[in-house]
LORORO-82894 format. One line per 8 residues: number of its first residue (from 1); for each residue x, y, z of C-alpha. Coordinates in pm, 1 decimal. Each point is the difference from the previous one (the first is absolute). Layout:
N
NUM = X,Y,Z  ...
This chain:
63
1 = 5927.1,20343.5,6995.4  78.3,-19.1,365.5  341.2,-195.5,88.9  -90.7,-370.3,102.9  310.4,7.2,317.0  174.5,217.6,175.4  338.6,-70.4,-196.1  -167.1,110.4,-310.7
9 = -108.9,329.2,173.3  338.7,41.6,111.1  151.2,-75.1,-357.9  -227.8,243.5,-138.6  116.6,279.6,193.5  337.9,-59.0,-27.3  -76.7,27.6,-395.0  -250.8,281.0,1.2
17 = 318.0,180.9,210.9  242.9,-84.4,-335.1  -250.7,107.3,-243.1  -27.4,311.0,203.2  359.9,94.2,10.8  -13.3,-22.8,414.4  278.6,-255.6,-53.7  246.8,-165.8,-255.3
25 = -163.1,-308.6,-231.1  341.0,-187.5,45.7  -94.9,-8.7,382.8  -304.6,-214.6,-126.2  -32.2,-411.8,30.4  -189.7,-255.9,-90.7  -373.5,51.4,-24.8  47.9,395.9,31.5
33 = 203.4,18.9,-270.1  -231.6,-197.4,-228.1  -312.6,236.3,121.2  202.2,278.2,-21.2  68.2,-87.7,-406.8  -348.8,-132.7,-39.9  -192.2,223.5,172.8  -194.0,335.9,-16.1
41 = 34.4,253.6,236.1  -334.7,-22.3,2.2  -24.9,-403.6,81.4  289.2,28.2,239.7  -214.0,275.6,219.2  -290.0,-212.7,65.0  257.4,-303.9,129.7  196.0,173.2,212.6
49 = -314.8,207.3,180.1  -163.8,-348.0,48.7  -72.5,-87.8,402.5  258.0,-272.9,98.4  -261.4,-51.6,283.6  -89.9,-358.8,-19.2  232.0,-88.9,-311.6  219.5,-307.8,69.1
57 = 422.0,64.5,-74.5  19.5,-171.8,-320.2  -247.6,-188.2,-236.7  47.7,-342.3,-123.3  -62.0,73.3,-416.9  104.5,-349.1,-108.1  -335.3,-139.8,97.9
């Protein structure tokens, strides 16, 4: 499942990072820290190495 924005991307890696042990889990926020509980290793590889070519910043998920 590819990440729909480039914030998601972003959040991804900074969680794939934590679950890695490349930094602390109390330096997550927000999103990160929710994908970084809910996550696989697995899940959280294939959202960070998505192409943030073309993805907009942030995507409206209330509509």
């Amino acid at each position: 499942m590819p990440a729909k924005s480039k914030a998601q991307q972003m959040a991804a890696g900074a969680a794939l990072a934590a679950k890695r042990g490349e930094m602390k889990k109390s330096e997550l926020r927000g999103a990160s820290k929710s994908m970084e509980k809910s996550m696989t290793k697995k899940e959280l590889e294939e959202f960070a190495s998505t192409s943030r070519k073309g993805k907009p910043g942030h995507v409206d998920h209330h509509r």
